[in-house]
N, C-alpha and C positions, 0 to 999 in steps of 0.2 A: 504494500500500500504506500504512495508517495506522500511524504510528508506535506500537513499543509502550508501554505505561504504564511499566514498566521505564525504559526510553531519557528516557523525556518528566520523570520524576522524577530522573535524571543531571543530565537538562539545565538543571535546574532550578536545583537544586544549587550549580554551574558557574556559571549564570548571574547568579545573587545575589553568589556570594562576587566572580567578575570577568567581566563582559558581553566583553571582549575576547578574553578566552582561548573562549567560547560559540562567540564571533563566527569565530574561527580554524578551529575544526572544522568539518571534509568534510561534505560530505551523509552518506558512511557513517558519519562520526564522531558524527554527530547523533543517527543511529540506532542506533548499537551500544550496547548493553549486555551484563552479566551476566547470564546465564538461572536463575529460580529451579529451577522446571520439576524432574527426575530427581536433577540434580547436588546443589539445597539439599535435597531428600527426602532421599537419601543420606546428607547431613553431619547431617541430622538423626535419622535412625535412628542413624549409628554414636554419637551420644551416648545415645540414648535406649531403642535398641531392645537389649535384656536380652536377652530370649529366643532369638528370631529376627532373621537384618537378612538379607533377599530383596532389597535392592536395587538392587546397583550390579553392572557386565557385567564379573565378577571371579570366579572359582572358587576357593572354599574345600576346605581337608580335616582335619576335627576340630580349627575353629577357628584352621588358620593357614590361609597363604595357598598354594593347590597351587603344586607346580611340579616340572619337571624334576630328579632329581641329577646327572643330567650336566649342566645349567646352573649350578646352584649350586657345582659340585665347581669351575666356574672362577671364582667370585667371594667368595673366603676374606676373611673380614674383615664382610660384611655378611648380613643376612636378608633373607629371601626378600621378606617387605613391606617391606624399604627399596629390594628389588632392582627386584621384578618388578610390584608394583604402580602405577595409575594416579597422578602427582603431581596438584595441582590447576592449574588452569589460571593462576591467579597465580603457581606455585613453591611449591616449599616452605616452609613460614612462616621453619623455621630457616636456611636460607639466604640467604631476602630480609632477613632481619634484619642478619645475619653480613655480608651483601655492603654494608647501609646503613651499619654501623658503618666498614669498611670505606674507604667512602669520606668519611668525616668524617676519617677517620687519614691518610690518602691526599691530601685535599686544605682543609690545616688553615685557609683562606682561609671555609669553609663552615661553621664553629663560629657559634653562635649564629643560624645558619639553619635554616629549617624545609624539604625535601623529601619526596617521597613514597619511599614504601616501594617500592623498583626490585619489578619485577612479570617475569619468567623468559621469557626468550626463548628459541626454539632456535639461539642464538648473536647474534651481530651482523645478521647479514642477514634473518635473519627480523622481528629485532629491529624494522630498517628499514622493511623490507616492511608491519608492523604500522601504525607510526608512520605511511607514506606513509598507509593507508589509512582512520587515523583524522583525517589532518590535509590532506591533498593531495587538491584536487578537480582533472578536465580543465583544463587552462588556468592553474594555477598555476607561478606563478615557480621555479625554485630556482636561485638563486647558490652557483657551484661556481668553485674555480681552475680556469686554462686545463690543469694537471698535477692529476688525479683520478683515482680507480678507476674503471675502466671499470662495474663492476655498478650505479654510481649510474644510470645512462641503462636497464638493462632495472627496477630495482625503483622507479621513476619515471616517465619518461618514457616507456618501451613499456607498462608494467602502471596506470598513472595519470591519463598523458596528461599529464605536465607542462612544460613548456617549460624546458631547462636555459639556463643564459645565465651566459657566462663573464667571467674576469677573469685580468689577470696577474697568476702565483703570486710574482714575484722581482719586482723592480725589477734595474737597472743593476749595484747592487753586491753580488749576493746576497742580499740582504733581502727579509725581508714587503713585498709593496705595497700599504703603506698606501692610497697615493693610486690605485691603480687600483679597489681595494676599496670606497674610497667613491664614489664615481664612479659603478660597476655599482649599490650601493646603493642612490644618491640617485635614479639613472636611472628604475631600477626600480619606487621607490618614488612616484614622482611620480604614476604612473599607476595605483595596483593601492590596496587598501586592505591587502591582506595580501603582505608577501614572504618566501621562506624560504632560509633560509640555513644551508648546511651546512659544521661547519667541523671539519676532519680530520686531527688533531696529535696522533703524528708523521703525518705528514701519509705517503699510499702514491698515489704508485711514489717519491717523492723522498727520503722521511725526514727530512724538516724538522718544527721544530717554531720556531715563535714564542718570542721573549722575553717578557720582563714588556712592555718598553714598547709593544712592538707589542702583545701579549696587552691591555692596556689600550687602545690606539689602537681596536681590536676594537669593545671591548665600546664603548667612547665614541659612536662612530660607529653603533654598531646602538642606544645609547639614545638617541641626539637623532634619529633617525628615529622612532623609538617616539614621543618626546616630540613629533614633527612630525606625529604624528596616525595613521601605517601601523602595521598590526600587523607582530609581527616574529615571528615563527615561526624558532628556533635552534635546530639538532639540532647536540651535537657528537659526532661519531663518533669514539671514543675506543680504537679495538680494539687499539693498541697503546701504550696507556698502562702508565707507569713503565719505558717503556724509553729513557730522557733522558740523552744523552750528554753534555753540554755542562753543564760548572757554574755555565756563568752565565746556562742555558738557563729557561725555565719550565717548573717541575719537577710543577705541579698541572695539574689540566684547565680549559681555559680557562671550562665550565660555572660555576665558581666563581667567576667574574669575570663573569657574565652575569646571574645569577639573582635576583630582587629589585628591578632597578633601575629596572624602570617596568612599571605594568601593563600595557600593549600589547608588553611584552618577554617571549616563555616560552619559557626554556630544557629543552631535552631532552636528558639524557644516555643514549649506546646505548654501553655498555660490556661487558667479557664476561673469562670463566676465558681462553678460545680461545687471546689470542697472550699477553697477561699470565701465564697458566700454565701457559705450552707445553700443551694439551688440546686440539688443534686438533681432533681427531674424537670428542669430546665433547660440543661443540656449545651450550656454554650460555652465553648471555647475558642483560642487563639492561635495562630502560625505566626511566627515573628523570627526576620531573618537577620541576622548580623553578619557580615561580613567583611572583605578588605576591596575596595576595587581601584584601578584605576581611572584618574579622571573623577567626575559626578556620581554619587554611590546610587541617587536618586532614581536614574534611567534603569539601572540594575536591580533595583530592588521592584520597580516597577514591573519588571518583566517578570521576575519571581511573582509575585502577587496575581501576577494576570495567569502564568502557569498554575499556581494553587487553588486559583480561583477555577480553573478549569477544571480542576482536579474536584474543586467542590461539585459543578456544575454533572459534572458526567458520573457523580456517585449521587447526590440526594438535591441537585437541583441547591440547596441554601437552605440554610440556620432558621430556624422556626423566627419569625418576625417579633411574634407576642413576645419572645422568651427574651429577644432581644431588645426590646422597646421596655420588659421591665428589668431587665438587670442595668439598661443606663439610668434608668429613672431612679433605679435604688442609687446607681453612683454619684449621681448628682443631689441626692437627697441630703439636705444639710444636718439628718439626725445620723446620716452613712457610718461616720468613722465612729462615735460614740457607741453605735449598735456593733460595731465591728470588735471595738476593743471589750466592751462588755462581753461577749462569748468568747473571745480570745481567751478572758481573764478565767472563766469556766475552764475550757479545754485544757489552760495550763495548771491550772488547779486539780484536775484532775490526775495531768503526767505527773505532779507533785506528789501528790495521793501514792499515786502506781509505787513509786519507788520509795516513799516511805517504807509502805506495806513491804515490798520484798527486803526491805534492808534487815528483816527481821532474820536472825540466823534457822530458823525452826523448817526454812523455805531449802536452804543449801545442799541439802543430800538431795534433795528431790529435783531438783534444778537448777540453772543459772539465767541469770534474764541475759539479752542480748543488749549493748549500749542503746540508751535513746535517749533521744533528746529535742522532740518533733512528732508535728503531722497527727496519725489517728492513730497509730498504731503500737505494738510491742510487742516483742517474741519472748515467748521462753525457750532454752535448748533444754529438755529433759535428760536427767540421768542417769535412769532407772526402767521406763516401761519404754513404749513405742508410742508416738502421739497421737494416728488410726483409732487402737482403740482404747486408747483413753480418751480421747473426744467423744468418742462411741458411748464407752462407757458414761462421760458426765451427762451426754444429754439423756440416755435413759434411765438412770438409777437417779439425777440431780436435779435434771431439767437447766440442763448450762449447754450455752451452745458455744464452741470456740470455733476454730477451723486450725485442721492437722496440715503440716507442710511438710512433706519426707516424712523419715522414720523419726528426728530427732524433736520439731519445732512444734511449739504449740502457739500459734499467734490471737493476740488479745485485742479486742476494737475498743478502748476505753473513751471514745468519741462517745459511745453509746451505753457508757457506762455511770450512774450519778455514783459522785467523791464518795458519800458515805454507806456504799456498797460495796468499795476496791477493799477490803477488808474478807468480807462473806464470801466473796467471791474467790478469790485466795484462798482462801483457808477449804474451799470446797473440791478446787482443783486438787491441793493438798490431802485431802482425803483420798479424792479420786484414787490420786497414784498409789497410798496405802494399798488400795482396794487390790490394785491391781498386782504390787510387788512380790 
C-alpha cells in the first residue's frame, strides 16, 4: 500500500528537525497521519459556512445541538455542545492547553523547555496503546522492572509483538537498582539500534517512586547510551502522579529529567485526570512529547500531534467530550487545589498508617513489605506460604480481598483502605499465613 502524501509530508517534517526520533517510528508510525478528508471540510465550514453547515454526523435543532431532556436534566452545569457533541480527535484545545500549563507548575525542572501540546487520550491505557502503535514494531525491546503492571504485556507484547525483558526493581537495601538497570540497558542496547524503556513512578503494584539521585542515575545512564549511538525510546507512565509520600522523595516526573539531553533521547509522557483526580471512569488522559530538534521544536512537535492524533482517530475516533468538558471545568475551578490537597492529605495518611502498622516486629517472620513511598499501592514479599493461596484463602475463610502476584507478592490497595482499618486488616493477613504455615 503506498504511503499517503499526508504521512510522507509528517515524515518529512520529523525528519529534518531530528533523523533519530524518524528513525524511532513503527512502520505504522510512518504511516499514520491526520486525515484532511470530512473532518478538515467540517472545521472548515463551521468557520465559514453562514448559511448552511450539512457536514459533520451530528443532529441539529434551530441551531443548537439536538438532544435528549432527560439527558440533559442529568448534566446541570453544562450545554448540550459541551455535553453531547463530537471532541476532536487531538482534545479539546482548552484543555490541552490547561493540562500543558499544568505541567510546567507540576514539574518546575521543565521551565525554559519546549514540549508538545499533550494531544487527549481515552485515559492512560489507551494513551499506551497509541504510543505502542506509533512507536513499537514486532521485535522491539521494552525494558520493564521485574515488579510491573501486568496490562504492559497485552498492550505490547500480545497487541505488538514486542519482546519484554526485565530487570530488578530493588536492590538488597530497598532501593532503585541502579546497577541492574544498566546492565538490562547496556545489554540491550548492544544489539538493537532502538531500545525502549518504560519507567512507572509511583511505580504499580509496589508504590515506589525514585529519588532525585536515583531519578538522575536514570536519566545519566539512558543519555550515555543515546550518546553511544542507540536510540532511546522513554515513555514514562505517570498515572499516578503527585501522589508523593516521602519529602525527601522526587516530587516531579522523572520526564523532566529526561527530555533534551541528547537527540537519540525522546521522552514521552502518558499522564491522565484518572488517578491524579480520582475520575477513574472518566477516562481521560495525555500524550506529551519532549524532545531535542533542530531549528523550531514547534513544526516537530506539530507533526507528532497530528500522527497521535491519527492514531487517536483510527482507534476510537476521540476522548469522550463530556469527560472532557468536566475535568477542565474541575481544573479551572477555584475550590481545585484545596479539594486536591485535602484527599492528598487522606491518601498520605493512610501510607503513614501502612507503615506504622508493619513496623511492628510481630509482622517479620511472616513477611517483608516492599519500599514505598507513593501512589495507591504496596506489596508484601511473603516468607513462609505462596500468595495464590493465601489470597484464596483470606477471601474465603476472612472475606479480605488482596491480589497474588507470583509465588512471592501479596499487593495491598490502601487507596481503598480507611486509616483506622490498616490495623485489622494486618493482623488478619497475619493470621491468614498462621492458617496456612
Amino acid at each position: 500500500m503506498a504511503m499517503n502524501p499526508i504521512a510522507k509530508e509528517l515524515n518529512e517534517i520529523i525528519r529534518k528537525g531530528n533523523e533519530h526520533v524518524y528513525e524511532m517510528l513503527s512502520e505504522v508510525g510512518k504511516n499514520l497521519f491526520f486525515p484532511k478528508g470530512i473532518l478538515s471540510q467540517s472545521a472548515e465550514a463551521k468557520e465559514k459556512a453562514h448559511r448552511f453547515n450539512a457536514t459533520i454526523g451530528m443532529a441539529t435543532e434551530k441551531g443548537r445541538t439536538m438532544h435528549l431532556a432527560s439527558v440533559m436534566a442529568m448534566l446541570t452545569g453544562l450545554k448540550p455542545s459541551e455535553a453531547l457533541t463530537y471532541a476532536p480527535s487531538f482534545g479539546i484545545m482548552p484543555l490541552r492547553q490547561t493540562w500543558q500549563e499544568a505541567l510546567f507548575e507540576k514539574n518546575p525542572s521543565l521551565k525554559g523547555k519546549d514540549i508538545s501540546l499533550p494531544v487527549v487520550s481515552n485515559a492512560i491505557t489507551h494513551g499506551l496503546s497509541v504510543v505502542s502503535d506509533m512507536w513499537v514494531d514486532p521485535g522491539d525491546v521494552i525494558i520493564l522492572p521485574d515488579k510491573m503492571w501486568g496490562n504492559y504485556n497485552l498492550i505490547f507484547s500480545v497487541r505488538r509483538g514486542a519482546e519484554i525483558v526485565h530487570y530488578d526493581l530493588f536492590d538488597g537495601q530497598g532501593k532503585f537498582n541502579l546497577n541492574a538497570f544498566e546492565t538490562r540497558v547496556q545489554a540491550e542496547a548492544e544489539n538493537r539500534e532502538k531500545i525502549i524503556v518504560i519507567l512507572n513512578f509511583p511505580n504499580n503494584p509496589t508504590g515506589y517512586t525514585v529519588n532525585h539521585q536515583e531519578a538522575d542515575g536514570i536519566a545519566d545512564i539512558l543519555t550515555r547510551t543515546a550518546q553511544g549511538g542507540t536510540n532511546v525510546l522513554a515513555l514514562t507512565d505517570d498515572a499516578y502522579f503527585g501522589l508523593f509520600y516521602d519529602d525527601n522523595g522526587l516530587k516531579e516526573s522523572i520526564f523532566a529529567k529526561l527530555m533534551g539531553r541528547d537527540p537519540r533521547l525522546l521522552a514521552v509522557k502518558l499522564d491522565g485526570a484518572t488517578k491524579e483526580n480520582f475520575v477513574w471512569g472518566l477516562r481521560v488522559g495525555f500524550i506529551t512529547y519532549g524532545g531535542s530538534f533542530d531549528g523550531e521544536s514547534r513544526p516537530n512537535y506539530d507533526a507528532l500531534e497530528r500522527k497521535t492524533a491519527g492514531g487517536v482517530r483510527g482507534s476510537i475516533s476521540n476522548a469522550a467530550h463530556l469527560s472532557q468538558e468536566i475535568v477542565l471545568k474541575s481544573l479551572k475551578s477555584e475550590a481545585y487545589a484545596a479539594e486536591k490537597q485535602e484527599k492528598f492529605q487522606i491518601m498520605k495518611d493512610r501510607a503513614q498508617e501502612v507503615k506504622r502498622v508493619l513496623s511492628d516486629p510481630k509482622y517479620e517472620h511472616a513477611w517483608e513489605p516492599y519500599s514505598f513511598n507513593s501512589g495507591y499501592f504496596m506489596c508484601l514479599k511473603l516468607q513462609t506460604v505462596d500468595a495464590e493461596p493465601l489470597r484464596v484463602h483470606l477471601l474465603n475463610k476472612y472475606g479480605v480481598g488482596l491480589i497474588s502476584l507470583g509465588k512471592t507478592d501479596l499487593r495491598v490497595a490502601f487507596s481503598c483502605l480507611e486509616k483506622e482499618d490498616t490495623q485489622e486488616l494486618f493482623d488478619i493477613v497475619l493470621k491468614g499465613v498462621k492458617d496456612l504455615e
